[in-house]
N, C-alpha and C positions, 0 to 999 in steps of 0.2 A: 450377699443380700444387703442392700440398702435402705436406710431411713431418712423421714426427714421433722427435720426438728422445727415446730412451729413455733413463733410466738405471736399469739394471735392479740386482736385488738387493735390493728393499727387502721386506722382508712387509708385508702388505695385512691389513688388519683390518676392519671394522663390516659394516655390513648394503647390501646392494644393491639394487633392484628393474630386473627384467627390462624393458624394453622391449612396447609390444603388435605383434603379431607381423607380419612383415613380409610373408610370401606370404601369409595371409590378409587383410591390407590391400589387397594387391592384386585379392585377386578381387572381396572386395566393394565396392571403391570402382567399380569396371567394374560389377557390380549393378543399381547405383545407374542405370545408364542405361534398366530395363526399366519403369522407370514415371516416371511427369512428378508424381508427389509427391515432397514432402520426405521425404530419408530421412539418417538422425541415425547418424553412427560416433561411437562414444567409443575411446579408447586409441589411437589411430591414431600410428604413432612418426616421429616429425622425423628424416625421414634423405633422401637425395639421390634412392634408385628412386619413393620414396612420393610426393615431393615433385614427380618431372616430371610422374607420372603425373595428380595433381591438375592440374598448370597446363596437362596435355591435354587435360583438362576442360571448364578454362574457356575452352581455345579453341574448344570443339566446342556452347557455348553453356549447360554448364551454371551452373548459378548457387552457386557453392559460399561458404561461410561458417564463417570460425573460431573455433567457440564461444570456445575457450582454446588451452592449450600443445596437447593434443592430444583433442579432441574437436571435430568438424564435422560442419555441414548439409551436404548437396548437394541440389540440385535439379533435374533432367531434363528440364524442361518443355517450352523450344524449344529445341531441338539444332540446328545449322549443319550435317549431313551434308558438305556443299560446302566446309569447313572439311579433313577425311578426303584432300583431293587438292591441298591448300598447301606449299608448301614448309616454313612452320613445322612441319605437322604432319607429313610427312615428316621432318625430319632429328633432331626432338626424341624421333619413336616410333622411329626405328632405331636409336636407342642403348639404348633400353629393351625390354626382351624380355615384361614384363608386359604392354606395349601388345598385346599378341595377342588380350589377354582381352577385347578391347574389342567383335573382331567378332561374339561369340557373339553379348551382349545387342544391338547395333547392327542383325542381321540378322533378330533373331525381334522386333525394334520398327519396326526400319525399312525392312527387305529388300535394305538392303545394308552392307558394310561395305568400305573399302579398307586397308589398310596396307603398310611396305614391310618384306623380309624383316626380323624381329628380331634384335638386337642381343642386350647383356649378359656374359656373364662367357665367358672364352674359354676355357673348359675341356673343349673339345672337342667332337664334331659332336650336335648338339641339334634333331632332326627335329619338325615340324610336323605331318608325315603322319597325328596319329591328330588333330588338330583340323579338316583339313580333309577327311579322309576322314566323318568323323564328319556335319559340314556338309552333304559332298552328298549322304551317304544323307539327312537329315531333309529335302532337294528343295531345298537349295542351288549354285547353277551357281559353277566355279572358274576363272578365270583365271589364271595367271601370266605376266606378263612377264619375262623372264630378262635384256633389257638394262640394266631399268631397278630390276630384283628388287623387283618391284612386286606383290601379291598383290591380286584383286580379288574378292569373292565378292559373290551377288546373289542373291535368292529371293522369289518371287511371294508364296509362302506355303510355311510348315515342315510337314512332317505327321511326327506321331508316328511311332517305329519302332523296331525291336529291330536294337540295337549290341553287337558285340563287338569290343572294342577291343583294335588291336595290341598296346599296351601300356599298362601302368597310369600314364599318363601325368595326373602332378596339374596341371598348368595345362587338359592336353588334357581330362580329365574334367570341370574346372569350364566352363570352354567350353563345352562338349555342353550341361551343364546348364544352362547359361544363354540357352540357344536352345533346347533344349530345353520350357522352361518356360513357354513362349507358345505351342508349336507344336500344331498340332488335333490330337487323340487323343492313344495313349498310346504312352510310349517307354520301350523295356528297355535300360538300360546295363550290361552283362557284362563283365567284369575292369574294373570302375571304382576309380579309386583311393580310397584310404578314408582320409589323412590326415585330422587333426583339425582342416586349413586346409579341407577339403572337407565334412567334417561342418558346421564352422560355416556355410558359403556355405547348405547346402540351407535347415536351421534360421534362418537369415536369409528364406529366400528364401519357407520356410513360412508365419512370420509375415506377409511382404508378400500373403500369398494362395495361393502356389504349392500343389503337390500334389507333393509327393515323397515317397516310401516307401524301407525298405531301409539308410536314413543309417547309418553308420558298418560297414555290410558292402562288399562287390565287386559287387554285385548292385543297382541304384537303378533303383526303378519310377517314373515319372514320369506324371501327367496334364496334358494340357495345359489352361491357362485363358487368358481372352480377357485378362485384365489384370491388373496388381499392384497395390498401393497403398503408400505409405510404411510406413517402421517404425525404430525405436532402434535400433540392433545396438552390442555390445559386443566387442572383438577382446580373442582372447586374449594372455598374456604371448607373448612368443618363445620357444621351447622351444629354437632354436641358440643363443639368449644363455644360458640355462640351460644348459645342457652348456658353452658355454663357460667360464663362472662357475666349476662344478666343479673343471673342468680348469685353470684359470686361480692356483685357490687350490690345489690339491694340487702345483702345478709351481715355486708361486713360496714353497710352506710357509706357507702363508697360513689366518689365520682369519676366512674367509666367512659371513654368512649373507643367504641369496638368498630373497626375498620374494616372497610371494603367486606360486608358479608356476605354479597350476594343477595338481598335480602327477597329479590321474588323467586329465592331457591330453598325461603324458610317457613315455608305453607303454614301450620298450623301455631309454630312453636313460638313467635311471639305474643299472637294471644293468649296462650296457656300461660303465660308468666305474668301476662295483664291481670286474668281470673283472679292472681295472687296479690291485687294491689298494685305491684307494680308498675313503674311508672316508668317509661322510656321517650324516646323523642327518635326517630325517623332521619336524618340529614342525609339524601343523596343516598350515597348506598353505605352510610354507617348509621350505626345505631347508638343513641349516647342516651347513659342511664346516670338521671343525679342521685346527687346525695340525699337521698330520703330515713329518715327515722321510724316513718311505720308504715305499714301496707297490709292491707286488710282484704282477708279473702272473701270472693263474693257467693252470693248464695245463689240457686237456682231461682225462675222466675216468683216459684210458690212459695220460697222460702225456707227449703231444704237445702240440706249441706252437698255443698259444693264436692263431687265427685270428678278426679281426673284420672284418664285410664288409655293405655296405651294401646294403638292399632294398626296396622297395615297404612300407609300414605293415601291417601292425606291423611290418615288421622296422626294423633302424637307418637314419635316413637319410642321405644322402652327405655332407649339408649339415656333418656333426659328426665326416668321416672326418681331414678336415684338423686338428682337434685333437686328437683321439684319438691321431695317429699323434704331435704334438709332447710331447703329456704323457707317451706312452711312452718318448722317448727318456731320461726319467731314471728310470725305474720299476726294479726288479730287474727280469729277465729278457726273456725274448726275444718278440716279438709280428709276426704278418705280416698286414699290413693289405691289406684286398683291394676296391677302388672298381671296383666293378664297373658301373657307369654310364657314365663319362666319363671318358676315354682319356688328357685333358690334365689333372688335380686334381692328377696327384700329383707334375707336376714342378717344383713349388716345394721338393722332398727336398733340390733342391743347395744352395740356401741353410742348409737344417739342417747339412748335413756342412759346408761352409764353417764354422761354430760351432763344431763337434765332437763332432757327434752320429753315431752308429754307424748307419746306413742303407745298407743297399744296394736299390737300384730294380732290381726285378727283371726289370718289364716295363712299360707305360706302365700296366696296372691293380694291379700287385702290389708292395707293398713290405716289408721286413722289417727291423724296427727291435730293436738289442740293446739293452737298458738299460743305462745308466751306471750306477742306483741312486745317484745325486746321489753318487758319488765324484767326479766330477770333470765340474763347470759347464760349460755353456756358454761359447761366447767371442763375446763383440761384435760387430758386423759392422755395416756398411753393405748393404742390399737394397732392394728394390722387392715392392710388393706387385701378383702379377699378378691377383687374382678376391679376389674379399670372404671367402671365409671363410678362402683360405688367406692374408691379411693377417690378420685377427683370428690366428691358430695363430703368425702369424711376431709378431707383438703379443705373444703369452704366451712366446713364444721370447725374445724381447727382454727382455720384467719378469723370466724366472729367471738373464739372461745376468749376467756379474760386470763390471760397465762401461758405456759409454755406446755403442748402437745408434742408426743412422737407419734409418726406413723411407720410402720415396719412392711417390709413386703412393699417397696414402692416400685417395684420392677413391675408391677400391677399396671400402675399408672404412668410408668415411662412406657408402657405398650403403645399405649394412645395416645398421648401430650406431651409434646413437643416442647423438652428443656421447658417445665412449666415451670419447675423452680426459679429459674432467671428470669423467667419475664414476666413473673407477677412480683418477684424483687425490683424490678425496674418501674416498679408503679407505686412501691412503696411497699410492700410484705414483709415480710423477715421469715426467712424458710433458710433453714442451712441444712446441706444433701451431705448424711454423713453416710461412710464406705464402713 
C-alpha cells in the first residue's frame, strides 16, 4: 500500500491535459469482445481499473497490443470462455466492478457469461438488478449462487424487446446495449441513461456495423445484426478530471489552464462550479481558471441556500459531489450538498472537519458546508483515502492545507487518475508517492 505525502500551500500554475476517460474505457474495452476483428482505442488512461480490466482480457484470450503510452489494439478472435470459472478470473473480477460489462457482449457472442458478485468503491449498496433484469427479458436464464456470490447467466439466443428500466443505470444501459446489439429483431430501451460514456459506446458500436437510434436521448432504438466488424474509436477526455482541475485551482488560488476538454461533452459541470463563485474563461476547447482569492456561493432566486445534488445526465454527476463539497469549504457562504445516489460518499466529511472545515452531516445523503472564505486555512492531517474520488477531494484538501498531509490507501486514487502525482508536480505541487 501506498501514500502520498503533501505539502500543501503552494500555487500551481501552467497548462494541464485531462486524462481519456475512465468509465468510457471501460465499456468499450468490454466492446471489444463482440466481434473477432481488430478494434483500435486511442486515449485509453494508465490507471489501476483500466489496467485489470485489460489483463482480464488477455486471460480470456484476447489478443491485445500497445500501440504507445495510451493507444491499443484488441483482438476477440479466440476467446477461452472456460477461462470465466478460474480462480484468476474470479478474484481479479471481484475487485473490479467494470468487469460486469463483460457479460453483456460475452452473452449476445457466446451465450454465456459468468462472473462473481462485483467489487469496487464501497460507497454504499450498488444493485445489478437493472443488468440482469434486462438480460432475461432479451431470453437470457439467471442463476445465482449466494455461497459462492457467483452469478451465472446463459442464452440459446437474445431476441429483441422493449425495456423499461428501473433505473437509469449507466453501466446497466451499456450492458443491455451490448447484448442488445447481436440479438434478433428489435429492442426499445426506455429511461436509458444518456451520459456521454454512453453516447460514445453506441457511436463506437455504429461504426462496428450496429443499428442504434435515439443516441444522446432516454429513449435507444436498437436493431439487431448477425455481426460486427472492427473499428478506431477514440475516448474522450475525463470530465471528473475536468471538474476536478477547476476545483483544484480555485481551492489552492492557483492559475490553470486545462486542455482540450471537450467542452460541449461537459453539460452541466461547468456551471455548477460557476454556482461556487468560480470564475473560469472558455478559449477554444480549454478552459483556463485564474488565480482568484475568493469565490462566493450564490443563492437561489429567493435567497435560499444554495442547494447542489447529483442526477442522471444532464444533470450533475455524483462522480464530482466529493469535490464540490471540499472546494466549498473555503468559498463565502453556505452550501447543502445532496448525494442522492449512494448512502456511503459522503462520509469521508470527518476527515474535512478533522482540518477545520465547517460541515455538519446531516444525514448519510446530505451535507451542509459553511464557507470559511479562505480566512482561515485548512490544517494538515494524516487520513486515508476510502473510494477514488473522495481521495482526489481529500488530494485538493491537502494542496490548500498550510503544512505537510499524508494520505494512505492511494491505490484508491491511482484507480482513476492517471500518475496524478507527476502531473500536478509539473504545475508546481509537492506530493511525494511513498511505497
Amino acid at each position: 500500500m501506498s501514500s502520498f505525502k503533501i505539502k500543501g500551500g503552494s500555487r500551481l500554475r501552467g497548462e494541464i491535459i485531462p486524462q481519456g476517460s475512465k468509465n468510457e474505457a471501460l465499456q468499450v474495452i468490454c466492446a471489444t469482445l463482440l466481434t473477432s476483428e481488430k478494434v483500435i482505442i486511442k486515449n485509453i488512461p494508465d490507471i489501476i481499473d483500466v489496467n485489470n480490466l485489460i489483463d482480464l482480457m488477455r486471460g480470456l484470450g484476447v489478443e491485445v497490443n500497445r500501440i504507445n503510452n495510451s493507444d491499443y489494439s484488441l483482438c476477440a478472435g479466440d476467446i477461452n470462455i472456460d477461462y470465466l470459472l478460474t480462480e484468476e478470473f474470479i478474484n481479479k473480477s471481484a475487485s473490479l466492478r467494470g468487469s460486469l460489462m463483460l457479460i453483456g457482449p460475452l452473452i449476445a457472442r457466446f451465450g454465456k457469461g459468468y462472473i462473481p458478485r462485483p467489487g469496487g468503491d464501497k460507497i454504499g449498496r450498488r444493485r445489478v438488478d437493472t443488468h440482469i433484469n434486462g438480460f432475461i427479458k432479451l431470453g437470457a436464464k439467471f442463476d445465482y449462487n449466494a455461497r459462492e456470490d457467483f452469478y451465472k447467466i446463459e442464452a440459446q439466443h437474445l431476441q429483441g424487446c422493449y425495456l423499461l428500466l428501473e433505473e437509469a443505470s449507466v453501466t446497466g444501459t451499456a450492458n443491455i446495449i451490448m447484448a442488445a446489439v447481436l440479438a434478433k429483431g428489435k429492442s426499445t430501451i426506455y429511461h436509458a441513461a444518456c451520459e456521454p460514456y454512453i453516447q460514445q459506446l453506441c457511436r463506437m458500436l455504429n461504426i462496428m456495423g450496429a443499428k442504434i437510434s435515439g443516441i444522446g436521448s432516454n429513449l435507444l432504438t436498437i436493431e439487431g445484426v448477425s455481426e460486427l466488424a472492427g473499428c478506431e474509436h477514440t475516448l474522450l477526455p475525463d470530465m471528473i478530471e475536468v471538474g476536478s482541475f477547476i476545483g483544484l485551482a480555485a481551492m489552492t488560488k492557483s492559475e490553470i489552464l486545462i486542455k482540450d476538454v471537450s467542452y460541449k461533452d461537459l453539460g452541466i459541470i461547468p456551471y455548477s462550479f460557476s454556482r461556487l463563485g468560480i470564475k473560469f474563461e472558455r478559449i477554444n476547447d480549454d478552459i483556463f481558471v485564474p488565480e482568484q482569492h475568493h469565490y462566493e456561493i450564490e443563492t437561489f432566486i429567493d435567497g435560499s441556500i444554495m442547494t447542489i445534488d447529483d442526477a442522471p445526465w444532464p444533470g450533475l454527476t455524483p462522480d464530482l459531489l466529493s469535490v464540490i463539497l471540499v472546494v466549498a469549504t473555503q468559498a463565502k457562504g453556505s452550501i447543502l450538498i445532496h448525494q442522492k445516489m449512494f448512502e456511503s460518499r459522503l462520509f469521508f466529511v470527518d476527515k474535512l472537519i478533522d482540518m477545520g472545515a465547517q460541515i455538519i452531516l446531516c444525514d448519510p445523503h446530505r451535507a451542509t458546508v459553511i464557507g470559511l472564505d479562505n480566512q482561515i486555512h485548512l490544517r494538515p492531517t494524516n487520513m486515508t483515502s476510502p473510494d477514488i474520488r473522495a481521495g482526489v477531494a481529500l488530494l485538493i484538501a491537502a494542496l490548500s492545507a498550510d503544512g505537510t498531509s499524508i494520505i494512505n490507501n492511494i491505490d484508491q486514487i491511482d484507480r482513476g487518475y492517471q500518475h496524478i502525482d507527476k502531473r500536478l508536480n509539473n504545475i508546481g505541487a509537492e506530493i511525494v508517492r511513498i511505497k
